[in-house]
PyMOL CGO cylinders between C-alpha atoms (Angstrom):
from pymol import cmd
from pymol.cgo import CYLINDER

trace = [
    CYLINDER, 0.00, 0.00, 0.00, 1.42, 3.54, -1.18, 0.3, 1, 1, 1, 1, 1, 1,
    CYLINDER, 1.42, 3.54, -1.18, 1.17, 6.00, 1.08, 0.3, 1, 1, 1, 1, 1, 1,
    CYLINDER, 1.17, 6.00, 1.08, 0.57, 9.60, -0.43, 0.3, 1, 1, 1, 1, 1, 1,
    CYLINDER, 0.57, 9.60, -0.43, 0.29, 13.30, 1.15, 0.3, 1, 1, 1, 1, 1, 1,
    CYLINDER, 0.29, 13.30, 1.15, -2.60, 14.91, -0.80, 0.3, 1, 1, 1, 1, 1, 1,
    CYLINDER, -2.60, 14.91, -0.80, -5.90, 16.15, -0.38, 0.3, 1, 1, 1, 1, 1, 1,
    CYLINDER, -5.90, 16.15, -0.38, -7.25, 13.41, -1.50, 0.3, 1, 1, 1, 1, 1, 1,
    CYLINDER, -7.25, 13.41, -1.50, -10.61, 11.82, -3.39, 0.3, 1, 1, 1, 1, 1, 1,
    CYLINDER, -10.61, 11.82, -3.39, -13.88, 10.49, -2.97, 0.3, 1, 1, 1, 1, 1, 1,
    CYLINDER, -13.88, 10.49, -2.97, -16.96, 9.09, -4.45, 0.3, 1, 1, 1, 1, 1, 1,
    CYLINDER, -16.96, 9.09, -4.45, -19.87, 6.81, -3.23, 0.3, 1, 1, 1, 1, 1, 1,
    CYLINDER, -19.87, 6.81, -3.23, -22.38, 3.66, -2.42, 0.3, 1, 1, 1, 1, 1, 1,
    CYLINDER, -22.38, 3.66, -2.42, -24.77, 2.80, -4.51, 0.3, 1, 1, 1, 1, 1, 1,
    CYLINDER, -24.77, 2.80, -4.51, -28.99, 3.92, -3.31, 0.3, 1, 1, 1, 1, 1, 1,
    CYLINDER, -28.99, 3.92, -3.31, -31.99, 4.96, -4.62, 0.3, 1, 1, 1, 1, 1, 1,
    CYLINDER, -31.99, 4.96, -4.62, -31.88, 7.85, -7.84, 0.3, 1, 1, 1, 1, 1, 1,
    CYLINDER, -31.88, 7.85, -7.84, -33.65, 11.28, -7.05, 0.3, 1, 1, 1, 1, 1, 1,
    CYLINDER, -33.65, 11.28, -7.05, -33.75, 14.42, -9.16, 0.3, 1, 1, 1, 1, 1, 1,
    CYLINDER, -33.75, 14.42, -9.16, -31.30, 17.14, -8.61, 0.3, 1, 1, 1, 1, 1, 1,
    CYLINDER, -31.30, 17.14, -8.61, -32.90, 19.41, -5.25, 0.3, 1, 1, 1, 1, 1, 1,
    CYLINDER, -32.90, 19.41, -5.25, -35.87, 16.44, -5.28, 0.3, 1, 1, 1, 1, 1, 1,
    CYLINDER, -35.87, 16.44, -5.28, -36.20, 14.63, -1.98, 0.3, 1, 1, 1, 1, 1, 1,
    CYLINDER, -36.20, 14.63, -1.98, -34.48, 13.93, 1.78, 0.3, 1, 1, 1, 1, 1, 1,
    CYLINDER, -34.48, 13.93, 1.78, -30.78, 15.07, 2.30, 0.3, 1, 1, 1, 1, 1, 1,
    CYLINDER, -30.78, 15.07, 2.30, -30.34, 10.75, 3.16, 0.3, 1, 1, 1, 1, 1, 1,
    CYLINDER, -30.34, 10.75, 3.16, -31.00, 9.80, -0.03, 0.3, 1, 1, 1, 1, 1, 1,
    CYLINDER, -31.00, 9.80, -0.03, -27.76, 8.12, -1.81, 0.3, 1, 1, 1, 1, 1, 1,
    CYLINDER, -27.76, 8.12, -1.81, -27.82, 9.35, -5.12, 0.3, 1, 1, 1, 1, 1, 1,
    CYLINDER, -27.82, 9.35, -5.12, -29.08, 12.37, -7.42, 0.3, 1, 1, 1, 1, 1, 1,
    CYLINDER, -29.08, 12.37, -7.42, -29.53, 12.19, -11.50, 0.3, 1, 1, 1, 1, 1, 1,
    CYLINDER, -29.53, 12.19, -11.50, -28.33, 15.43, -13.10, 0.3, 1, 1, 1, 1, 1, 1,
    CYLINDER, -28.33, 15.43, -13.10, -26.89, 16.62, -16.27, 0.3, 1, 1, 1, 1, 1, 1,
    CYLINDER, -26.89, 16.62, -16.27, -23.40, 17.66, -16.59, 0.3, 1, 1, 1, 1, 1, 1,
    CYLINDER, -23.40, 17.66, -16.59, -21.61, 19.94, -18.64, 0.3, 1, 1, 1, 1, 1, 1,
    CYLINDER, -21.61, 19.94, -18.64, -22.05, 18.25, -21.86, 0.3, 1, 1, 1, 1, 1, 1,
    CYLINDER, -22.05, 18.25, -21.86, -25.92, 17.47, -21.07, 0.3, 1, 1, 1, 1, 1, 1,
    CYLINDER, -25.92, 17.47, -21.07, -25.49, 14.19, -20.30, 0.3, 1, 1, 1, 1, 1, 1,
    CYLINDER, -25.49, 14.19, -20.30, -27.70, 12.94, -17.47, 0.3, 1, 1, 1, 1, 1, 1,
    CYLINDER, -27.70, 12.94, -17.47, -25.12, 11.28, -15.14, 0.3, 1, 1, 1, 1, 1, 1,
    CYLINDER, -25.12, 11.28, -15.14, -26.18, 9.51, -11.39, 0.3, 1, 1, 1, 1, 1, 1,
    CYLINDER, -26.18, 9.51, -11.39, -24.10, 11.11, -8.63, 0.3, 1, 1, 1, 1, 1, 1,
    CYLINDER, -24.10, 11.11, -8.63, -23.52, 8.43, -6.04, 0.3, 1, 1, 1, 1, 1, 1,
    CYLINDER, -23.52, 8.43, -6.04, -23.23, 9.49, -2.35, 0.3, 1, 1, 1, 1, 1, 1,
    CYLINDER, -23.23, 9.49, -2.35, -22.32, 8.01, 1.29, 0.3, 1, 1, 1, 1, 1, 1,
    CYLINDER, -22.32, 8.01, 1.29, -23.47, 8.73, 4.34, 0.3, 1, 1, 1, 1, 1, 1,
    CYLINDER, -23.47, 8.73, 4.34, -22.18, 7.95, 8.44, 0.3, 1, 1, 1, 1, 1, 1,
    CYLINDER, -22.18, 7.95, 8.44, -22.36, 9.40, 11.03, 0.3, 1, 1, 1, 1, 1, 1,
    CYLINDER, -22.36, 9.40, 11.03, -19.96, 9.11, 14.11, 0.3, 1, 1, 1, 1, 1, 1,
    CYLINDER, -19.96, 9.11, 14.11, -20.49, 10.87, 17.44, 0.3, 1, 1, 1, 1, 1, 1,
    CYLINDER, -20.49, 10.87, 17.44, -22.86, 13.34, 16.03, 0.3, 1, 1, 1, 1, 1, 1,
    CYLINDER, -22.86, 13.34, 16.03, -20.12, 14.14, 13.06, 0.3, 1, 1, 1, 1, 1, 1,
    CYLINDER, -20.12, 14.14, 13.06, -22.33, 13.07, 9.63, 0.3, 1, 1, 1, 1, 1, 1,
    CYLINDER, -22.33, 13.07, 9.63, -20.14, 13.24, 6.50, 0.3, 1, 1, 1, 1, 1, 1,
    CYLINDER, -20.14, 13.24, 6.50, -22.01, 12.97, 3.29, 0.3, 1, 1, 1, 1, 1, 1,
    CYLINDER, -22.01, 12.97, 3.29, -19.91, 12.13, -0.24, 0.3, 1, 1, 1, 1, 1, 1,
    CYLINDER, -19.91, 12.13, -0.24, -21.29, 13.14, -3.39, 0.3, 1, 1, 1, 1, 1, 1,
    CYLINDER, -21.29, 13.14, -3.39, -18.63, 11.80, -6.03, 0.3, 1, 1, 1, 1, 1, 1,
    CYLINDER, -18.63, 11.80, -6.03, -19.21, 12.21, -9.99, 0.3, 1, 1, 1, 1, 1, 1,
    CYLINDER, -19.21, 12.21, -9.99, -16.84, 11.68, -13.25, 0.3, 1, 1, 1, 1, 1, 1,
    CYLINDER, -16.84, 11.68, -13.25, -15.60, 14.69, -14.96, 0.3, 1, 1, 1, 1, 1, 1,
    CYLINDER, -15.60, 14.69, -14.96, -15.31, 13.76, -18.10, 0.3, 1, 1, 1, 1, 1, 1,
    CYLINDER, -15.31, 13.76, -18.10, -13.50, 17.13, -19.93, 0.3, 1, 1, 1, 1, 1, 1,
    CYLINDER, -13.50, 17.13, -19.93, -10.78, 16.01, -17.46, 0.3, 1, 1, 1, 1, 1, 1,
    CYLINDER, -10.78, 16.01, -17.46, -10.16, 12.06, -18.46, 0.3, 1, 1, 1, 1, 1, 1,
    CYLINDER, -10.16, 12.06, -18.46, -8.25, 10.89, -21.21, 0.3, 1, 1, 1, 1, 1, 1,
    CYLINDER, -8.25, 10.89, -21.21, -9.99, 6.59, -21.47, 0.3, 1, 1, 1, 1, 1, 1,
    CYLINDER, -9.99, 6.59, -21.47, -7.51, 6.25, -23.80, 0.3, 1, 1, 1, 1, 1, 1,
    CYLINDER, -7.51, 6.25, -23.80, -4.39, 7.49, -21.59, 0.3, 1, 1, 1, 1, 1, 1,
    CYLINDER, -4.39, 7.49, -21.59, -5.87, 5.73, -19.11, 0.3, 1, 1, 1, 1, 1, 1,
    CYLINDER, -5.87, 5.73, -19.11, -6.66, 8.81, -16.93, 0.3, 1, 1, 1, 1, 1, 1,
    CYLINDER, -6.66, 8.81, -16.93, -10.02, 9.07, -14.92, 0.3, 1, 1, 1, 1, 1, 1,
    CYLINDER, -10.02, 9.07, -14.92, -10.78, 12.22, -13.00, 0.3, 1, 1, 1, 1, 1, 1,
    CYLINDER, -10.78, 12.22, -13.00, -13.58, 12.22, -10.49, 0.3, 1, 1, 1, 1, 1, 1,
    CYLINDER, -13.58, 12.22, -10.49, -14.92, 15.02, -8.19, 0.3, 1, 1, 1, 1, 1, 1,
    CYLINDER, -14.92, 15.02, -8.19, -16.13, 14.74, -4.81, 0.3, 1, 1, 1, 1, 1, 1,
    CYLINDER, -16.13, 14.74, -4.81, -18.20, 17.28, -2.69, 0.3, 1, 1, 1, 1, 1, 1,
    CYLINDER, -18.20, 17.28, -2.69, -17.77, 16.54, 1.05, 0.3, 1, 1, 1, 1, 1, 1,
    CYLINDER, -17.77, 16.54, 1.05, -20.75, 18.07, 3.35, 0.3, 1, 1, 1, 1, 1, 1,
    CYLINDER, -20.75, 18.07, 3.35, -19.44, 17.81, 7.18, 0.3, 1, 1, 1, 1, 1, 1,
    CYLINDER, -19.44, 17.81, 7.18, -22.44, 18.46, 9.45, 0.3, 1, 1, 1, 1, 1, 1,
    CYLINDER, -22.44, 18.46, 9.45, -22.21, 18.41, 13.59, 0.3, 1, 1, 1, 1, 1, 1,
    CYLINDER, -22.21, 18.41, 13.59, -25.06, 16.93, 14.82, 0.3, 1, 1, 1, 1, 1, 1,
    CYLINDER, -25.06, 16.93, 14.82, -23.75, 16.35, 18.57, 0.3, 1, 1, 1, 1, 1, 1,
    CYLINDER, -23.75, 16.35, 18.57, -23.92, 18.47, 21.06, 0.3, 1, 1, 1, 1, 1, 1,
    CYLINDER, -23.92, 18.47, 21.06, -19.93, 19.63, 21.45, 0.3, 1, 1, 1, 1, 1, 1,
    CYLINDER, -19.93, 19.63, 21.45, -17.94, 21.55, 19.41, 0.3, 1, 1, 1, 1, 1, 1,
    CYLINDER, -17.94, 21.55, 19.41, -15.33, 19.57, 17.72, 0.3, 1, 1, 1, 1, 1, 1,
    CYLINDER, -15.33, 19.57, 17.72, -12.60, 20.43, 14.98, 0.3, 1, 1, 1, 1, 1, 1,
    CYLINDER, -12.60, 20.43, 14.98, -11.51, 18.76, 12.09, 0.3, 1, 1, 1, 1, 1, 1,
    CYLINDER, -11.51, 18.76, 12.09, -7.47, 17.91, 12.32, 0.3, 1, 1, 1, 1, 1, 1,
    CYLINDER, -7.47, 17.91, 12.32, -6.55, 15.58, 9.70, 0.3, 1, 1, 1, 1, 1, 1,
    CYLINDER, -6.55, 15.58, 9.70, -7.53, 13.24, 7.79, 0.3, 1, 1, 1, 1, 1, 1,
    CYLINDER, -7.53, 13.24, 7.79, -7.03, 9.70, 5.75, 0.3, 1, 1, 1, 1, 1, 1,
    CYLINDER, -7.03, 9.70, 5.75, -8.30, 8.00, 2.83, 0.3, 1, 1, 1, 1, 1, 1,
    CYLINDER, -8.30, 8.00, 2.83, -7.77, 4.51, 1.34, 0.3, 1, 1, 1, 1, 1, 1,
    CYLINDER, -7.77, 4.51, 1.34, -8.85, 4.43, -2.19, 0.3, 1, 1, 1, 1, 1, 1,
    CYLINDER, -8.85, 4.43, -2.19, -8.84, 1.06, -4.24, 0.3, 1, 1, 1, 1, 1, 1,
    CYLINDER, -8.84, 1.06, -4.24, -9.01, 1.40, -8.21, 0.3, 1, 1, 1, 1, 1, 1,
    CYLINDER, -9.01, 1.40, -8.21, -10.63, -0.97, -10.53, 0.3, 1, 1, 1, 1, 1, 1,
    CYLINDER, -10.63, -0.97, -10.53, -7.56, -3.44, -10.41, 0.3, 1, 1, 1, 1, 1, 1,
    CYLINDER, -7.56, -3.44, -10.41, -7.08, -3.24, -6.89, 0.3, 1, 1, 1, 1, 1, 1,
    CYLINDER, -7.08, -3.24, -6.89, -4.06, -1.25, -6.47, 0.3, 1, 1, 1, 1, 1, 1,
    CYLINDER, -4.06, -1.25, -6.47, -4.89, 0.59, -2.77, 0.3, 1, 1, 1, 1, 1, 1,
    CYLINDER, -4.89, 0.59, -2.77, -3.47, 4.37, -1.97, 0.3, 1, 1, 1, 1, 1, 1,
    CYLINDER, -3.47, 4.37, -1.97, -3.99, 5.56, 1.09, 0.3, 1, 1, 1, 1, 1, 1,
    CYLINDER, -3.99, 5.56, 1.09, -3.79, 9.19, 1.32, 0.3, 1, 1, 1, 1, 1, 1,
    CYLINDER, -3.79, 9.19, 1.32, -3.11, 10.99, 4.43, 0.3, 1, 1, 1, 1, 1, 1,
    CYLINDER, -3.11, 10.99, 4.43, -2.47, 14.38, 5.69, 0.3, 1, 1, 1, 1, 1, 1,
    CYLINDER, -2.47, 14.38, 5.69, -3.68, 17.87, 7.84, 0.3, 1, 1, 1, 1, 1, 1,
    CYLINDER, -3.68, 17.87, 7.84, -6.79, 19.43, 7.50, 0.3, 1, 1, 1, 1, 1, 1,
    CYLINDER, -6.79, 19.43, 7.50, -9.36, 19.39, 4.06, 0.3, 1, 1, 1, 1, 1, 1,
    CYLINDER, -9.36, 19.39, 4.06, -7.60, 21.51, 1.62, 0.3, 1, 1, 1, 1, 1, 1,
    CYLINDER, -7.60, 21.51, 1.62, -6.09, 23.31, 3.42, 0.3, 1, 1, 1, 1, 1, 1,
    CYLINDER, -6.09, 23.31, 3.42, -8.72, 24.38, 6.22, 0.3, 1, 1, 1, 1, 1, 1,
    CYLINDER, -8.72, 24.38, 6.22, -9.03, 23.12, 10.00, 0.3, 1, 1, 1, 1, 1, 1,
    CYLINDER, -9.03, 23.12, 10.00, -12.86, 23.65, 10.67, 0.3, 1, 1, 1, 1, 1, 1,
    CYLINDER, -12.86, 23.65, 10.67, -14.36, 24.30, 13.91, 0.3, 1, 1, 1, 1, 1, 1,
    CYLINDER, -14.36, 24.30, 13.91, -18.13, 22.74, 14.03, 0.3, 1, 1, 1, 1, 1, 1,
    CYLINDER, -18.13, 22.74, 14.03, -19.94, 23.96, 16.68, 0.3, 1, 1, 1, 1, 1, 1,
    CYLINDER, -19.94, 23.96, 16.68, -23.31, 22.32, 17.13, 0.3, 1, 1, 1, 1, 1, 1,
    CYLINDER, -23.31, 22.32, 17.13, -25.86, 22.73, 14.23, 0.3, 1, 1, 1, 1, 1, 1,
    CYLINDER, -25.86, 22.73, 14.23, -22.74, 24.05, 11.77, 0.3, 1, 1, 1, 1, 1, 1,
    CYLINDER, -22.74, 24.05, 11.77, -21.91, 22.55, 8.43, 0.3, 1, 1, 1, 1, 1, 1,
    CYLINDER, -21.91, 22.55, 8.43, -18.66, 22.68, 6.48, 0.3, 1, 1, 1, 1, 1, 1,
    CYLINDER, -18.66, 22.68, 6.48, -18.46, 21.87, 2.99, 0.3, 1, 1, 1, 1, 1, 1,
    CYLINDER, -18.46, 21.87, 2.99, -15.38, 21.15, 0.36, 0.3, 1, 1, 1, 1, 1, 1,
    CYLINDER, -15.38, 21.15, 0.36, -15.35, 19.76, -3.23, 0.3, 1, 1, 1, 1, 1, 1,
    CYLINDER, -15.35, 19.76, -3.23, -12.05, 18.04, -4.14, 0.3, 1, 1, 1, 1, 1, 1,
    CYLINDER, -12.05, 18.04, -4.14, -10.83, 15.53, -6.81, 0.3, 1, 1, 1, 1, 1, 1,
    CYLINDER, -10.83, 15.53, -6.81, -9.35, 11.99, -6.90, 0.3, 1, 1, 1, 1, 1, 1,
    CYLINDER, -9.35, 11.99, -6.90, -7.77, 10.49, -10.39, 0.3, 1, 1, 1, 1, 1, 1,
    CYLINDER, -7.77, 10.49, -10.39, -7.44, 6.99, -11.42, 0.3, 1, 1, 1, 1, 1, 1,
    CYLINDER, -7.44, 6.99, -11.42, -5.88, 5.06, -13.93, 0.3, 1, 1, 1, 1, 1, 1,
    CYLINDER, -5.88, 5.06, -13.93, -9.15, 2.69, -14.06, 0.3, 1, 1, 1, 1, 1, 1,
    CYLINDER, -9.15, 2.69, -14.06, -12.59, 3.90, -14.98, 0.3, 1, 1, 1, 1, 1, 1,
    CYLINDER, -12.59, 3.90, -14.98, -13.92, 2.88, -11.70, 0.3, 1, 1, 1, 1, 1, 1,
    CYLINDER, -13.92, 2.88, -11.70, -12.92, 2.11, -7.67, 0.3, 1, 1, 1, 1, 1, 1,
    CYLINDER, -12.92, 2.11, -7.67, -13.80, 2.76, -4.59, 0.3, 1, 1, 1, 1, 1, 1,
    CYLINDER, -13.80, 2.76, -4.59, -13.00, 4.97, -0.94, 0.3, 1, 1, 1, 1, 1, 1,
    CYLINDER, -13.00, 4.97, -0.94, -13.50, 4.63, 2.26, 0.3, 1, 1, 1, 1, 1, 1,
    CYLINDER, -13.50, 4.63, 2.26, -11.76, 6.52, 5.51, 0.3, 1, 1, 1, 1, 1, 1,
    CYLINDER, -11.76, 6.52, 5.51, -11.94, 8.94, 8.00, 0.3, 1, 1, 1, 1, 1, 1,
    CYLINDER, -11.94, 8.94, 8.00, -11.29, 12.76, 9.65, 0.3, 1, 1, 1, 1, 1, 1,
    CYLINDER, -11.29, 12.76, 9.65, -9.73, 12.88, 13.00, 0.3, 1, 1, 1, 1, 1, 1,
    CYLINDER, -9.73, 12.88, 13.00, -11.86, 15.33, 15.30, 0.3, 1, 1, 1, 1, 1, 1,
    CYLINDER, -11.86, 15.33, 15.30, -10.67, 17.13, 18.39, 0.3, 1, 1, 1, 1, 1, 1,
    CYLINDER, -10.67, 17.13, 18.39, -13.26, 18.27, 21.04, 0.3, 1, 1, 1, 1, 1, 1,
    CYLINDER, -13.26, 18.27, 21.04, -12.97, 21.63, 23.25, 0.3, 1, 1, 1, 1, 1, 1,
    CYLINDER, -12.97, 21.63, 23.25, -11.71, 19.45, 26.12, 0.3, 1, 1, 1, 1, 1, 1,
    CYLINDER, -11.71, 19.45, 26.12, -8.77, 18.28, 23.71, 0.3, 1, 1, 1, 1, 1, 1,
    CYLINDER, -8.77, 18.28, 23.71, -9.91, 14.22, 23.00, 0.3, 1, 1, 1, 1, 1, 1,
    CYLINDER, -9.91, 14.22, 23.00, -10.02, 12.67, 18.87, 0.3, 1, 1, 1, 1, 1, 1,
    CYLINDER, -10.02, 12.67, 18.87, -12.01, 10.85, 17.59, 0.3, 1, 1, 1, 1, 1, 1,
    CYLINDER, -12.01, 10.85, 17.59, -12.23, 9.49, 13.87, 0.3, 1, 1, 1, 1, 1, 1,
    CYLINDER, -12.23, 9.49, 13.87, -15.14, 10.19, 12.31, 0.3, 1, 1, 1, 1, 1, 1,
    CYLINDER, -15.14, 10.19, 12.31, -15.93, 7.75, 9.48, 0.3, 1, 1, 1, 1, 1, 1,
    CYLINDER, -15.93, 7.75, 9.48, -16.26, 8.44, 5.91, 0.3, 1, 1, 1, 1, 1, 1,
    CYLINDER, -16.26, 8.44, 5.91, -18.16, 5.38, 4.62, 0.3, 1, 1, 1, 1, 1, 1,
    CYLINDER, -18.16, 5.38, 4.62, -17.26, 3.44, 1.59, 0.3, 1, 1, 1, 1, 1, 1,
    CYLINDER, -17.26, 3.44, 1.59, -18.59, 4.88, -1.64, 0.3, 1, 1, 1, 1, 1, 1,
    CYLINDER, -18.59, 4.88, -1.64, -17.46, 3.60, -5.62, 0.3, 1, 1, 1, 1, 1, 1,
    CYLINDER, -17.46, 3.60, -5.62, -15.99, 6.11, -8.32, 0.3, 1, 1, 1, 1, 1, 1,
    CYLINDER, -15.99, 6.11, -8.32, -17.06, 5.04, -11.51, 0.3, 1, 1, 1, 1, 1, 1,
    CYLINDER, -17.06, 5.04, -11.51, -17.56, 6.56, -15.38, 0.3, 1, 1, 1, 1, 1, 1,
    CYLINDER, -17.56, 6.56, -15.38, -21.02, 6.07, -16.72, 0.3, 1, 1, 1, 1, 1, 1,
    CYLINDER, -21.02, 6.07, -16.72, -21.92, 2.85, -17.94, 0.3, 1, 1, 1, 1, 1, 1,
    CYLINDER, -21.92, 2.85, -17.94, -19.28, 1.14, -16.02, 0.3, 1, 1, 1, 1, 1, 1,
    CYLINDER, -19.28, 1.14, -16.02, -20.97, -0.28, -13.03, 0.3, 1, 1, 1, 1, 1, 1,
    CYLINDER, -20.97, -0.28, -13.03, -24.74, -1.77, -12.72, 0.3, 1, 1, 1, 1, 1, 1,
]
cmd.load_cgo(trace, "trace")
């Protein structure tokens, strides 16, 4: 396993399809069109861990792939949300992604690009990053380490969730 300092990727588990802005925030995917038109499923994961809920939403950005290189590019939007009752801060974090012929990364390092974010009770934080592969579909899974006021981590799980290009996984 290669161990890499990076911000990182993401992606998502497969769940019901809803329209883009239709339905409950635990739904695990959305249909929308991307930049070419193209209706395309966004995938999502959801966990929660000691009131810390961390929602995925991973998609394939296809004006940034090469198939033929052998060069997949995903995006993932990351929704952090504290639903506990102490404040607690995001310090780090890890992810092991696992590519289409099983090569695993995992990914380490401070922070989500490059921000530390204090949740106080009720408060969201959101990112959007990217992971590339050299297969058109894999998978992540990991976690954020979280400090409380009173100085005690925790890791808050990111649940498992697949990358893939359209058409490429039932």
């Amino acid at each position: 396993m290669a161990m890499v300092e990076s911000s990182g990727g993401g992606g998502a588990a497969d769940g019901p399809i809803r329209e883009e802005g239709a339905g409950a925030e635990d739904e695990h995917a959305t249909a929308r069109r991307n930049s070419d038109g193209i209706m395309v499923l966004v995938l999502m994961s959801d966990a929660t861990t000691r009131g810390i809920r961390i929602q995925v939403n991973s998609e394939y950005v296809a004006e940034r792939s090469d198939p033929r290189a052998n060069a997949y590019f995903f995006a993932y939007h990351v929704r952090i949300t504290n639903l506990g009752a102490e404040t607690a801060q995001l310090v780090s974090r890890e992810w092991i992604i696992t590519d289409g012929d099983g090569h695993v990364e995992q990914v380490k390092g401070p922070g989500v690009v490059g921000e530390f974010p204090v949740l106080q009770p009720g408060d969201s934080h959101e990112y959007t990053s990217f992971c590339p592969l050299t297969t058109s579909f894999g998978s992540m899974h990991g976690n954020y380490t979280m400090r409380t006021r009173s100085g005690e981590t925790f890791e808050a799980e990111n649940a498992p969730f697949t990358l893939a290009m359209p058409g490429v996984v039932n």
